[in-house]
Structure formats: C-alpha cells, structure tokens
matplotlib code that plots the C-alpha trace (Angstrom):
import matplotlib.pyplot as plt

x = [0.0, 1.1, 1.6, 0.3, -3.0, -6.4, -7.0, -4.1, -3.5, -5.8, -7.6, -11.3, -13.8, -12.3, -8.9, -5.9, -3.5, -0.3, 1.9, 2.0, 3.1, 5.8, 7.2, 7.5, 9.1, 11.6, 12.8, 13.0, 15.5, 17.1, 17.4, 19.0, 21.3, 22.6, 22.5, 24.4, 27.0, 27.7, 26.4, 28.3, 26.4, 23.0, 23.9, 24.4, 21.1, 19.2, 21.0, 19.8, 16.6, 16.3, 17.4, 15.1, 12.0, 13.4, 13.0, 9.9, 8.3, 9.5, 7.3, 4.2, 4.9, 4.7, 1.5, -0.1, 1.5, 0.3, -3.6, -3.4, -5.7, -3.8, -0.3, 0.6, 0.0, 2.2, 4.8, 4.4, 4.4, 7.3, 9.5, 9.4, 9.8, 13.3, 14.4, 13.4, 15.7, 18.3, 18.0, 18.1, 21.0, 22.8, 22.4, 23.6, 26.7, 27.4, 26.3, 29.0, 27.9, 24.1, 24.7, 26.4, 23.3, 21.2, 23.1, 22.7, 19.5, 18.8, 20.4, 19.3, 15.4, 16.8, 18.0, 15.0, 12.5, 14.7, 14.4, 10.7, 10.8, 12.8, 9.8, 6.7, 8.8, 8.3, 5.1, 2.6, 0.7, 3.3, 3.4, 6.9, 7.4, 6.2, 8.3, 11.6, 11.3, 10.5, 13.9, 15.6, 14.6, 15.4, 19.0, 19.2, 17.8, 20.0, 23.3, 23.0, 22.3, 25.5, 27.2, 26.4, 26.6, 30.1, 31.2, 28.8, 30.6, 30.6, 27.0, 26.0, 27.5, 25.6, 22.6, 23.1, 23.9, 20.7, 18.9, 19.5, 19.2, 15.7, 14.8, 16.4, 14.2, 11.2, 11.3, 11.9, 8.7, 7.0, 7.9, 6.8, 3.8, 3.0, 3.5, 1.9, -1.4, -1.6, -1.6]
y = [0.0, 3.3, 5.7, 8.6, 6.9, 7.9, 5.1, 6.4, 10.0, 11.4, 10.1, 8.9, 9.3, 8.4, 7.7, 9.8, 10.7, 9.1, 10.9, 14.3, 12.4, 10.0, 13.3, 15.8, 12.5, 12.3, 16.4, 15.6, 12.8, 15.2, 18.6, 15.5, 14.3, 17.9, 19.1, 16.1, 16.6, 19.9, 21.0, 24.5, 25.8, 24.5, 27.1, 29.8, 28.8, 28.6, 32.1, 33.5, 32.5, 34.5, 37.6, 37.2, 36.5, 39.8, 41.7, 40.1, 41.1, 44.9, 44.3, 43.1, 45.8, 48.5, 47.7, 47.2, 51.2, 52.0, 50.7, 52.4, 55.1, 57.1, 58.6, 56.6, 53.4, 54.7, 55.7, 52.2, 49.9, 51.9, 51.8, 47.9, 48.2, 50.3, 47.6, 44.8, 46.0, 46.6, 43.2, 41.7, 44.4, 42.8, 39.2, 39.3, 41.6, 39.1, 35.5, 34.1, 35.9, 35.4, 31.6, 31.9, 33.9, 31.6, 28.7, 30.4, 31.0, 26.9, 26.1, 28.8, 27.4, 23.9, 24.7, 26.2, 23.3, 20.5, 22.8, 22.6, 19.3, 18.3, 20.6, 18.1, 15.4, 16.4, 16.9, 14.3, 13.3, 11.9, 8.2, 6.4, 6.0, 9.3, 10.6, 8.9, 9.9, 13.2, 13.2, 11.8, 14.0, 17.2, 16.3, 15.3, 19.0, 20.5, 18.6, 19.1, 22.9, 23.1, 21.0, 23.7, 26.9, 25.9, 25.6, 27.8, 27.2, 22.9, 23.8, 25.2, 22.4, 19.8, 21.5, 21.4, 17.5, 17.0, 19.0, 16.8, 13.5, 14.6, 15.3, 11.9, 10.1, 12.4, 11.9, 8.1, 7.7, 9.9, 7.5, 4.6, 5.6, 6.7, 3.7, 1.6, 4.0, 3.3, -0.4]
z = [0.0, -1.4, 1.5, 0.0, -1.4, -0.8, 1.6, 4.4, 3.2, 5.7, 8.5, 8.3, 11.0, 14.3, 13.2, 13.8, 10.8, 11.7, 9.3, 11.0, 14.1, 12.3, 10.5, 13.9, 14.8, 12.6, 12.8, 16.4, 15.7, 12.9, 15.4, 18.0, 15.8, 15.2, 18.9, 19.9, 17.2, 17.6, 20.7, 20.7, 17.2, 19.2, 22.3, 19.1, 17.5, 20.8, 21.6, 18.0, 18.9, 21.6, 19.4, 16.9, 19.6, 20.7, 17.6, 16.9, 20.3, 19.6, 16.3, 18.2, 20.7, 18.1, 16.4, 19.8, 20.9, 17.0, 18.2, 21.9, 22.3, 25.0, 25.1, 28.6, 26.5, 23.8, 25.6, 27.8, 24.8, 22.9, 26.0, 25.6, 22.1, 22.7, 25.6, 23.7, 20.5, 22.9, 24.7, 20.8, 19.6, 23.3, 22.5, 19.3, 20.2, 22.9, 22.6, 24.6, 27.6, 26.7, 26.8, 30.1, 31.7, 30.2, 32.1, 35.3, 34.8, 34.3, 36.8, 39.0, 38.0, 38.7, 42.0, 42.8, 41.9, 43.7, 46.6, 46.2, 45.1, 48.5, 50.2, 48.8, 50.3, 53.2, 53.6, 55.6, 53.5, 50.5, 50.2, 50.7, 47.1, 46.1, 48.5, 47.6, 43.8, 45.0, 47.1, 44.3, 41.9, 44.5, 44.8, 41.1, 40.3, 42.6, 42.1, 38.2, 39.1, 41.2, 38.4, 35.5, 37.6, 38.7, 35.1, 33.3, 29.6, 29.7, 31.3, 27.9, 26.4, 28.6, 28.1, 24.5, 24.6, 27.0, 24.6, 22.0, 23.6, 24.7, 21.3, 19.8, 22.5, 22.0, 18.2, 18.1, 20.7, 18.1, 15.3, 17.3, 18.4, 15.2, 13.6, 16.5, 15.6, 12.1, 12.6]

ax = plt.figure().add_subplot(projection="3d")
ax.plot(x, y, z, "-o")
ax.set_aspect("equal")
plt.show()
C-alpha cells in the first residue's frame, strides 16, 4: 500500500492521521542528531533564537503602541519596544555571555525546583514511594544545578547535549507511536 494513497493519506472518522506524528518525529531525531554533534552551534542557535523572539516582540509591541488610544499606552508599549531591540541588539553583540546567563538561569530554576521538590517530600501526607522519587529528583535538580553553575561554559555544552538526547528520544517515541497508531 502506497503511503500517499487515498486510503491512508488522511484520517477517516475516528482515526488519527499518523503521518503528521511520524514526520515531527523524525525532525525531532534530525534537530538531536545535530544538537548532539555539535552541541556549541546548538547554544548559538538557541541564543539567536532569543534575538530574533526579541526583535519580533519589539514588532508586536509597536503595532499594539500603533492601536493604543492614550499617550501613557504609547509611551508604555514603545518603552518595551526600545528595551526589547536593545536586549536583541545585546544578544547578538554578545552571545557568549548570553549563553552563560542563560546557564545560570537553568540552573538557577533547577535549583530552585529540587528545593521545592525536596519541600513536597516532606510533607505528611506523600506516600513512601512518592516521596523517595520526589527526594531523588530534589538532589538530582539541585546537584545538576550546582554542576552547570560551577562551570557555566561545559554547562552550555551539557545543556546542548541533553537538549538533543531529549529530542532523539522524543522523536523516536513519536515515530513509534505513530506507527503503532496506524496499525
């Protein structure tokens, strides 16, 4: 059977259509393959990223000070328009440093949830299980924290590496479940 034939091209009533599934699946495994080879071009990309969402925001934020009907919601929305070119205009100028913040701010955020993490532990009313994989997962959160904000630069490189073994395992579970659902 022909995969683009009528008969599975799109899903009938009460089925799903595999192929969007199998195909997200496969990028994923592509964008993992990449992150995991070259991990420091991922920390650029993910750092451009940031830039452009920055100039894009200053965008949105000027048509919305355009369509404000008072000059205190001008003035409001082209503010963020000039700090969010700046913040885009920064990244760019300095990725290297961008990267690092963004490393501390991971781990910072990691840090912080193994501390709450180690917090539901505690309480009554967990379960032992519950409560040991909540333990475990606290000092997991904040060892790897400590780990990454001690060496900020390998940090972006880990996260880079982690990045892309998440989306190699994300992307083959796609694949399979997509092909389990078309059988």
């Amino acid at each position: 059977m022909d995969w683009m034939s009528d008969e599975t091209s799109g899903p009938s009533h009460g089925q799903i259509d595999v192929y969007p599934l199998i195909v997200r699946g496969m990028l994923a495994v592509i964008v993992g393959i990449v992150a995991a080879t070259w991990p420091s071009i991922t920390v650029l990309a993910l750092v451009i990223v940031f830039a452009v969402d920055a100039f894009m925001d200053a965008g949105l934020e000027l048509a919305q000070a355009s369509g404000s009907h008072t000059a205190r919601s001008v003035l409001g929305h082209l503010l963020l328009v000039l700090i969010d070119i700046a913040a885009g205009i920064v990244v760019l100028a300095w990725p290297g440093p961008t990267a690092l913040v963004l490393v501390i701010v991971v781990a910072s955020w990691l840090f912080v949830g193994g501390l709450g993490e180690l917090f539901a532990a505690s309480q009554t009313g967990e379960k032992p299980g519950t409560r040991a994989m909540l333990i475990l997962a606290g000092l997991v959160s904040i060892a790897f924290a400590v780990v990454i904000a001690a060496r900020p630069g390998i940090g972006a490189i880990s996260l880079a590496l982690l990045f892309g073994l998440y989306s190699l395992v994300f992307g083959v579970w796609e694949i399979v479940a997509g092909i389990d659902l078309r059988r």
